[in-house]
PADREN-10709 format. One line per field, with one value per residue (C-alpha): x, y, z; chain. Coordinates in steps of 0.25 Angstrom, whole numbers, plus 5000, padded with zeros to 4 digits. Example, Ala and Ser with C-alpha at 12.3 -4.5 7.8 and 13.67 -1.06 7.14 Angstrom:
# PADREN-10709
c1: 5049/5055
c2: 4982/4996
c3: 5031/5029
chain: A/A
//
This chain:
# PADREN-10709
c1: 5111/5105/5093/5083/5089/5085/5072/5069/5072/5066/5052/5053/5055/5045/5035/5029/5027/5015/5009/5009/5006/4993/4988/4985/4983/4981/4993/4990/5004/5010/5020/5030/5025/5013/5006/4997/4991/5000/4993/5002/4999/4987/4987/4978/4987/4996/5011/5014/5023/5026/5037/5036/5048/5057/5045/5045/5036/5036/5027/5031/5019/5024/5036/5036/5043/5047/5046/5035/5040/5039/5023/5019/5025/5020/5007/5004/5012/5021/5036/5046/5048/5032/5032/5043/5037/5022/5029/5038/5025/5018/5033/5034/5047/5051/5058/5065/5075/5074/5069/5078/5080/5069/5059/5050/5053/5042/5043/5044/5032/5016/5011/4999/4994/4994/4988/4975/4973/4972/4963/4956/4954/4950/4939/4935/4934/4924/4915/4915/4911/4897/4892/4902/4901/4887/4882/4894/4890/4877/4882/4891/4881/4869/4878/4882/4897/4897/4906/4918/4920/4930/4937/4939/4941/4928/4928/4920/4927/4920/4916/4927/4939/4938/4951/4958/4958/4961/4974/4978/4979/4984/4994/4990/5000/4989/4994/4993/4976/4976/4982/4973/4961/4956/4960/4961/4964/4960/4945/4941/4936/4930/4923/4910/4913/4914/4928/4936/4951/4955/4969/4978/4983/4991/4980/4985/4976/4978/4965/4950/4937/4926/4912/4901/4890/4878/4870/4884/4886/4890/4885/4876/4884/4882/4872/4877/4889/4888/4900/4906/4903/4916/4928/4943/4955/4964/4976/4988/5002/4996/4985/4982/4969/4974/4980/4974/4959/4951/4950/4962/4969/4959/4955/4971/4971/4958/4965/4956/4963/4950/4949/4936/4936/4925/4923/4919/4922/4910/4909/4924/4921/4907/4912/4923/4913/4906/4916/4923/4933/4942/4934/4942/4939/4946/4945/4940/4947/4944/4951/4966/4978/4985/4973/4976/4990/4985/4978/4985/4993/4980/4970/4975/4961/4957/4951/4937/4932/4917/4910/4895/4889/4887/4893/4903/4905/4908/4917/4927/4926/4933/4943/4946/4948/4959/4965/4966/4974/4986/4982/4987/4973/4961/4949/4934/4925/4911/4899/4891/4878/4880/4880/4867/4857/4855/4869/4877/4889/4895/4891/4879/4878/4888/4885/4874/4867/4861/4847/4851/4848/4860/4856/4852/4869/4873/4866/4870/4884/4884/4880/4891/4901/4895/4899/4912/4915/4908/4916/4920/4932/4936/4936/4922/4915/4921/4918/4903/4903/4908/4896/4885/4894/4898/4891/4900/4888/4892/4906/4907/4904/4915/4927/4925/4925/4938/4944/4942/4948/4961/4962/4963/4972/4981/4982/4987/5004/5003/5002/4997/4986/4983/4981/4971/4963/4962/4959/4946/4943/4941/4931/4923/4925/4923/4933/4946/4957/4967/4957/4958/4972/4976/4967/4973/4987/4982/4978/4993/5001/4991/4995/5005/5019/5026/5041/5052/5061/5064/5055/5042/5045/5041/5050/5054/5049/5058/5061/5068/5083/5084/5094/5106/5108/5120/5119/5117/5114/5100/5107/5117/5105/5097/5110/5112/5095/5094/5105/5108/5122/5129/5126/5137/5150/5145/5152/5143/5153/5160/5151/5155/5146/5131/5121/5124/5109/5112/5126/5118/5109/5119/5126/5112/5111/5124/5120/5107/5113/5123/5108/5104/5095/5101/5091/5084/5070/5078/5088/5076/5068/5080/5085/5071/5071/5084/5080/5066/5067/5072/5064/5075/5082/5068/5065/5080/5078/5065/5072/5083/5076/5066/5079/5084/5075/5079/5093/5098/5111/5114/5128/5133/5126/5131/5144/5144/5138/5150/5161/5155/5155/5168/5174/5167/5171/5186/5186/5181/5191/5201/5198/5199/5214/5217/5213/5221/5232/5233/5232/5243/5250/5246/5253/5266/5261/5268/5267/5252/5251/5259/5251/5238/5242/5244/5232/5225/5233/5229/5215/5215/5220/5210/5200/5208/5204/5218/5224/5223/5235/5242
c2: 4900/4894/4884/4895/4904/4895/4891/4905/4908/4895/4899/4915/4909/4899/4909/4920/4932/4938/4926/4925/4940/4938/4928/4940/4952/4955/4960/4968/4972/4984/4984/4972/4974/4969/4979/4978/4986/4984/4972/4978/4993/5000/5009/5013/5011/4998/5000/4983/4980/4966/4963/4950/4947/4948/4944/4955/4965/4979/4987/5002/5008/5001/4996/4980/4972/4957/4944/4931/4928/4945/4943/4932/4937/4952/4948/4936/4940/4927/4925/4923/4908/4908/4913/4906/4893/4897/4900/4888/4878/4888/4885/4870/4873/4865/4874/4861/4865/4880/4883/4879/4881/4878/4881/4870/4865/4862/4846/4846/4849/4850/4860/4866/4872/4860/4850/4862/4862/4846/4846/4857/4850/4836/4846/4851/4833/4834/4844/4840/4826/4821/4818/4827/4840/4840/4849/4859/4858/4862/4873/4880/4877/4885/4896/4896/4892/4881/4884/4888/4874/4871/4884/4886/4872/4873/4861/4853/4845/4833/4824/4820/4813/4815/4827/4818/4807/4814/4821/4807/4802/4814/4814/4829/4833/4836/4848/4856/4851/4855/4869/4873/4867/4855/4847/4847/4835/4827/4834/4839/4855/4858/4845/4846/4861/4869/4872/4883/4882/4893/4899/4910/4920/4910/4899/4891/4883/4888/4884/4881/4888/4879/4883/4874/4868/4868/4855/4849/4840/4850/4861/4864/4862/4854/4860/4873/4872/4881/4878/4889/4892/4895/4888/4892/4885/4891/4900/4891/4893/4894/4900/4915/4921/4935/4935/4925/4928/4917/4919/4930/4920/4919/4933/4936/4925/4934/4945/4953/4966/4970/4959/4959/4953/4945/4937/4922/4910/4909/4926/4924/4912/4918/4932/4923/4915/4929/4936/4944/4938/4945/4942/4935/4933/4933/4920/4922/4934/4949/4955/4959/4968/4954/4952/4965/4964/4951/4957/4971/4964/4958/4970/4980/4986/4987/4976/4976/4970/4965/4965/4961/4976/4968/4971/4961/4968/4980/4975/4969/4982/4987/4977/4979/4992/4992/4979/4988/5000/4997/4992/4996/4991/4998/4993/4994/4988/4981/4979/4965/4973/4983/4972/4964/4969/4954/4947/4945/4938/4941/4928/4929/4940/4937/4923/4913/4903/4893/4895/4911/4920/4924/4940/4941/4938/4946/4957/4954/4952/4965/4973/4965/4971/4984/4982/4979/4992/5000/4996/5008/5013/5005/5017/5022/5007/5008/5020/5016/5005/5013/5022/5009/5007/5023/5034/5045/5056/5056/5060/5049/5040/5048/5046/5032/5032/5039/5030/5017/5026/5030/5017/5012/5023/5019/5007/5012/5012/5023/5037/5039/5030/5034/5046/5043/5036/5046/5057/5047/5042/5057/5062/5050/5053/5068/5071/5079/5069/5076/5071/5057/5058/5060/5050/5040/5044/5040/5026/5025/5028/5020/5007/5000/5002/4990/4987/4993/4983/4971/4960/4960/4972/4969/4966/4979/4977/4972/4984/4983/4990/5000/4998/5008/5008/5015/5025/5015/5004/5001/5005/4992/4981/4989/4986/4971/4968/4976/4968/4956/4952/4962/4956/4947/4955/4964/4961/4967/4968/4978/4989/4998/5003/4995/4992/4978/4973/4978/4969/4958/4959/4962/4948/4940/4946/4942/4928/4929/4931/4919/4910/4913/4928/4933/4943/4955/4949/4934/4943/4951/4939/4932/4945/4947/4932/4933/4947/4940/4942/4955/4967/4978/4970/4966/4982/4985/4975/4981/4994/4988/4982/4995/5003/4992/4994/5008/5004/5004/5001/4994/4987/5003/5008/4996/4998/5014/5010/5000/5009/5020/5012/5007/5021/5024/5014/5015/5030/5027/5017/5026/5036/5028/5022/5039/5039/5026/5033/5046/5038/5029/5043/5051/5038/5036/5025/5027/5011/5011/5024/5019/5006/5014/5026/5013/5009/5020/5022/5008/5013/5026/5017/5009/5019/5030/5029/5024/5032/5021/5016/5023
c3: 4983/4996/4993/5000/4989/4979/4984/4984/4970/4965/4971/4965/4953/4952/4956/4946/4954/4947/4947/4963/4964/4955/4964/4973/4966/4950/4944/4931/4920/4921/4908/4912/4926/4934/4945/4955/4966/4978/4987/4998/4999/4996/4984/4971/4958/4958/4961/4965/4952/4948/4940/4933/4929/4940/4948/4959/4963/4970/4974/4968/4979/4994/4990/4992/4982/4981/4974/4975/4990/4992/4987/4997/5009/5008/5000/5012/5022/5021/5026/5017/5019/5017/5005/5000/5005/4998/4985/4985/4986/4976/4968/4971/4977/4988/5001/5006/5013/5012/5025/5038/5051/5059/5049/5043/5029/5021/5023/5038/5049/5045/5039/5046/5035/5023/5037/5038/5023/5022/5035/5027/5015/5026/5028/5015/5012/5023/5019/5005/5010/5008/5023/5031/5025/5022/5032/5030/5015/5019/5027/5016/5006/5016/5018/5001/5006/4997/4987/4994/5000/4991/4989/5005/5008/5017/5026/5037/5049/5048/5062/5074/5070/5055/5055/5065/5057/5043/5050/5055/5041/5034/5045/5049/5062/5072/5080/5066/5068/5082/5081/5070/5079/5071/5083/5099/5106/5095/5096/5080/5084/5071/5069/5060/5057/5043/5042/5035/5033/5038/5026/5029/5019/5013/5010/5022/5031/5044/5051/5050/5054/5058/5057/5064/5052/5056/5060/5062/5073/5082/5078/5089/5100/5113/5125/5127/5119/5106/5097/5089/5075/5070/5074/5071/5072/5083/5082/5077/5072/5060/5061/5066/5067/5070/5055/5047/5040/5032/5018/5017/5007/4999/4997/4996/4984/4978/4976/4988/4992/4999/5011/5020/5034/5037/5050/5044/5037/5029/5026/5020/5011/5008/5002/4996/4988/4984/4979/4991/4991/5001/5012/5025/5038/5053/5060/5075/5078/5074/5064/5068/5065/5060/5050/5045/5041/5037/5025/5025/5013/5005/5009/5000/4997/5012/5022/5025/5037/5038/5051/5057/5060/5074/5089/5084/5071/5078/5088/5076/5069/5081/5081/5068/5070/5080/5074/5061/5068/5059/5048/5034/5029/5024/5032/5031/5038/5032/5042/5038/5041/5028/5020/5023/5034/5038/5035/5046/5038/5023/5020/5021/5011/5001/5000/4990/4997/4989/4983/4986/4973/4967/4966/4980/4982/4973/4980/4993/4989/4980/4995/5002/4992/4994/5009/5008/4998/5006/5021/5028/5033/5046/5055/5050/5052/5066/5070/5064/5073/5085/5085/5086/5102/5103/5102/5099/5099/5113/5120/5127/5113/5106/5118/5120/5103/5105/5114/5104/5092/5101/5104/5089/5087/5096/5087/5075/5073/5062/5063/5050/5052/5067/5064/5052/5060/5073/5063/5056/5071/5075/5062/5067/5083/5079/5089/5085/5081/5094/5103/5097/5095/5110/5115/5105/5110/5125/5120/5114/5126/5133/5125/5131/5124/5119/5124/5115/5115/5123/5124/5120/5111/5096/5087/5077/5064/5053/5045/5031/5032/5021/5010/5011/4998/4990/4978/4965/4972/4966/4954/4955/4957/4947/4935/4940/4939/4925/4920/4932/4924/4928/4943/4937/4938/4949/4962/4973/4984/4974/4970/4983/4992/4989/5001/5004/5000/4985/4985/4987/4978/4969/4973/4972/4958/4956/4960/4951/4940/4941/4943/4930/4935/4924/4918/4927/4931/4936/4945/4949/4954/4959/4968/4974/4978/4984/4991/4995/5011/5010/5006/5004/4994/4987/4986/4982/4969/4967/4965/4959/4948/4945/4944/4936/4925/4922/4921/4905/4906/4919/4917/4914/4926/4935/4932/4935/4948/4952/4946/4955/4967/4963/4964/4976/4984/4978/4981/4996/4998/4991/5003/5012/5008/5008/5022/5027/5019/5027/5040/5036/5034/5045/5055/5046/5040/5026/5021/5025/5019/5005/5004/5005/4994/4985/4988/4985/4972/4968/4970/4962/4950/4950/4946/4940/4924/4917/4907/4893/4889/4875
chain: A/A/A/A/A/A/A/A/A/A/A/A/A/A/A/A/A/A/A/A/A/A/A/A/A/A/A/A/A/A/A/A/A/A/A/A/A/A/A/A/A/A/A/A/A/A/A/A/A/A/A/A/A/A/A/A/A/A/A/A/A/A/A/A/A/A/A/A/A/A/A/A/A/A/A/A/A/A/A/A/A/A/A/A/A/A/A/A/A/A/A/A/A/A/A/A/A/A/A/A/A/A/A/A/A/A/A/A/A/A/A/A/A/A/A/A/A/A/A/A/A/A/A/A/A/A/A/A/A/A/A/A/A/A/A/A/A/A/A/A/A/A/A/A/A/A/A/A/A/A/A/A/A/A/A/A/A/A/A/A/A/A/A/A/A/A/A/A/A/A/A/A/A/A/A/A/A/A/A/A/A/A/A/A/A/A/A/A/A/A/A/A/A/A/A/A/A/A/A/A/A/A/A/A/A/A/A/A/A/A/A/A/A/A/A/A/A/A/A/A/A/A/A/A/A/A/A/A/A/A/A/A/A/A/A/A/A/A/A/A/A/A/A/A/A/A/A/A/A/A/A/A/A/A/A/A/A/A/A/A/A/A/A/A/A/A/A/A/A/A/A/A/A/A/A/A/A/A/A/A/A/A/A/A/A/A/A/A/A/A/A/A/A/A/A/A/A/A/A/A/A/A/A/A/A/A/A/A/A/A/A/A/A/A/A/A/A/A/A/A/A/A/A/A/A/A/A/A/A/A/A/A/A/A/A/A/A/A/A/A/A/A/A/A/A/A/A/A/A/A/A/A/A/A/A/A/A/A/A/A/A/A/A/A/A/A/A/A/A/A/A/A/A/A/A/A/A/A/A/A/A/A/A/A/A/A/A/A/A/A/A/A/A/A/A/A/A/A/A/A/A/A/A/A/A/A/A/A/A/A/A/A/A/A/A/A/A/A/A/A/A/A/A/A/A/A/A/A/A/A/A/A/A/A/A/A/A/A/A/A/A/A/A/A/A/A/A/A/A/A/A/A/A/A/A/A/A/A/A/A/A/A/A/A/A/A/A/A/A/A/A/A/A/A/A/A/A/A/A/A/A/A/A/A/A/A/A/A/A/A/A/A/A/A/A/A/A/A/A/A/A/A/A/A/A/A/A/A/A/A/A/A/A/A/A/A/A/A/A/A/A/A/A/A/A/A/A/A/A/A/A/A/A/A/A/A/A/A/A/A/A/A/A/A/A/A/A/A/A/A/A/A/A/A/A/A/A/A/A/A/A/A/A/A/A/A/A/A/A/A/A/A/A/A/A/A/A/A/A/A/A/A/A/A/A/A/A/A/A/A/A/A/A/A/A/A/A/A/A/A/A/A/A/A/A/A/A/A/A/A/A/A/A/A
//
């Protein structure tokens, strides 16, 4: 076995499956098993079943099945090496060595992430410190922001040539500070600002957001210039705005399968601290189709996004709407003006300023709930705000109303779901869904067509080759994971016809049970680990291993399979010799012809029944 092999296994085994699931979502027993409702397909009665012994789950409902590295990469959306490399940290198992050609090892190159998480914890010194973060103190503590310093690894950059100086003595490369924005030709750009580390799904540190404080030198500009409240670091190699929302690894590590998309830093953290804990929140960009598949894995119970009842408010409703035109989610949309006539942001109704009385929160906090459980379908919202711009009493109204639908229409990939929403545009149009359809199809042929092939085409889609599998094949794997020692004297070149994914299994569990996987639930965990990158395989074992379990007597039934295939195969080469005999014949080629009836008599012995000896 390779050392990436053995890496591999090593990290499986050093990790407890249920253990890294539960961090996510509760699991509750089930007999042996452990089930949960599926975090990766909607639906109302759990089907995702984990099985801890040999460490693997499926999900009985959508189908997806795999192992600890399985979990990370569908559950955050990792590559393999990712995960692999996030488990083998978790593990304290080193990946020197592993990872070649051209790739960087994990002791060559900076890491941008680990050089943002010290400058963020450089920052975090600051603000804690008695004379520079006074006045950011102040700020947090004013808006009831207080206790989440520690917690989000609040921060404040302190005065020109502190950062510069600090990454000269940690030895902090410099173009990793320049591309996240810390730096410009040696010029500090957040200097004197309340800053937040921006994390992506994974808990990384991929940026900051920098808010001015007020009465901070700076604050107030100079003469005309006004400097801008917020201020994000720029798009990076590590850093994308159009995916990554503040706060999405912190409600992915609550357990929250309801997120809501707000627009601020201080909104996210705010509901954080009062319980709504799956608040997040885009960073200088509207919300986007990339967002969206962004949570599609972690929003299970729906996405709900919060907007200012506001020109502004209404203008990102739109957006959302057409950024949403594939999405698999269920989206609502909550108006900030439902939930306090005079709060314009969810901070300033969810959270407790000092002095504030405690009841008066609760209350405020009760009706922001309300809100939130009370969002409207998407569609409806819109439509709602498309009638303070639109007046669809008139015909005019109602046509230019008709032209924005088709065009969202013209959005959506799926049939099913386009012709949904045409049908819940028109009730709200009151046109007849034919007229909305044909307008809609003049906004299709009207899109430009994307070349075919060639370059500039999109790449096709990696689509997963389906097994052609052979009569008893699942049966084979299933006798060899009930009982793996008969993988010991099992020769998978010679059982006849099996798909070629089944002989290699059957030759990894061959080699399993030489390392000492020598009962059902080690060559399960071990199988799956070897199958890791390839999810036919992982769904064959799956089956395999439920088929397995119903299996009594599995070295009788393993060796009527091989003896069946045996005589098949020896019949089909029997008729083939036949057929190579009469060709002999039929050219006069009688020594051909002799050698090849001896061969076929030869044969025939074989699995003739002997008479027993007297």
């Amino acid at each position: 076995m390779d050392r990436f092999e053995d890496v591999k296994l090593r990290i499986k085994e050093a990790t407890d499956l249920v253990a890294l699931i539960e961090g996510y979502l509760p699991l509750r027993a089930r007999g042996r098993l452990l089930v949960a409702l599926c975090p990766f397909h909607a639906e109302n009665s759990p089907s995702f079943t984990v099985y801890r012994e040999e460490q693997f789950f499926r999900c009985y409902g959508c189908g997806k099945t795999g192992d600890v590295f399985t979990w990370l990469m569908e559950r955050d959306g990792l590559t393999f090496r990712e995960a692999m490399e996030q488990l083998a940290d978790r593990a304290g198992v080193s990946l020197e060595g592993v990872f070649k050609g051209g790739q960087r090892e994990a002791n060559k190159g900076p890491d941008p992430f680990g050089v943002l998480a010290e400058v963020a914890g450089f920052f975090q010194r600051e603000l804690l410190a008695p004379d520079t973060g006074r006045m950011a103190r102040d700020y947090l503590e004013g808006r009831g922001l207080s206790p989440a310093i520690m917690p989000w690894r609040l921060g404040v950059h302190p005065a020109p040539g502190a950062l510069v100086q600090f990454a000269q003595q940690k030895k902090l490369p410099k173009d990793v500070l320049e591309a996240a924005g810390l730096l410009r030709n040696g010029r500090e750009l957040f200097q004197h600002r309340l800053m937040f580390p921006i994390e992506d799904e994974r808990g990384r540190t991929v940026g900051f957001g920098g808010r001015i404080v007020p009465g901070a030198p700076g604050s107030d500009g100079n003469g005309e210039f006004k400097p801008p409240k917020y201020y994000n670091s720029p798009e990076s190699p590590f850093f994308n705005k159009r995916r990554v929302l503040f706060g999405l690894h912190r409600a992915k590590q609550a357990g929250q399968r309801r997120i809501v998309v707000m627009e601020g830093y201080t909104d996210v953290i705010a509901c954080h601290l009062a319980g709504f804990q799956g608040a997040v929140a885009t960073l200088g960009t509207a919300f986007t189709a990339d967002h969206a598949k962004t949570v599609e894995r972690y929003a299970t119970d729906g996405l709900v996004l919060m907007f200012d009842g506001d020109r502004a408010g209404v203008q990102a409703a739109e957006r959302a709407v057409r950024e949403l035109a594939n999405s698999k989610l269920a989206v609502r949309i909550a108006l900030m003006g439902d939930a306090d006539g005079g709060a314009k942001d969810p901070a300033d109704v969810v959270v407790q300023r000092p002095g504030e009385d405690m009841e008066a929160v609760v209350e405020r906090r009760a009706r922001f709930a309300d809100v939130l459980d009370a969002a409207e379908d998407h569609i409806a919202v819109w439509f709602r705000l498309l009638r303070r711009r639109i007046d669809l009493t008139q015909a005019t109204g109602v046509d230019a109303a008709a032209h924005e639908c088709a065009a969202v229409l013209a959005l959506v990939e799926s049939p099913v779901r386009q012709a949904a929403l045409l049908e819940q545009m028109a009730r709200h149009l009151a046109v007849p869904a034919a007229t909305l359809d044909r307008l809609m199809q003049k906004q299709q042929r009207r899109r430009p067509v994307a070349p075919a092939s060639g370059e500039g085409a999109p790449a096709p889609a990696a689509t997963a080759r389906p097994l052609a599998l052979q009569p008893g094949d699942l049966e084979l794997l299933a006798c060899v994971l009930a009982s793996p020692k008969l993988a010991e004297g099992l020769d998978p070149a010679g059982i006849g016809d099996a798909a070629p994914e089944v002989v290699e299994l059957l030759a990894w569990a061959a080699e399993g049970v030489a390392l000492g996987r020598a009962t059902g639930p080690e060559l399960m965990r071990y199988l799956m680990a070897r199958a890791e990158e390839r999810a036919a395989l992982r769904t064959l074992l799956s089956d395999a291993h439920q088929r397995g379990a119903k299996t009594t007597e599995p070295a009788a039934v393993l060796a009527g399979l091989v003896a069946g295939r045996r005589r098949r195969a020896s019949e089909s080469r029997r008729r083939a010799v036949r057929q190579q005999m009469q060709q002999a014949l039929a050219v006069g080629d009688a020594a051909r012809a002799a050698e090849l009836q001896n061969e076929l008599l030869n044969g025939l012995r074989d699995v003739l029944p002997r008479r027993p000896s007297t």
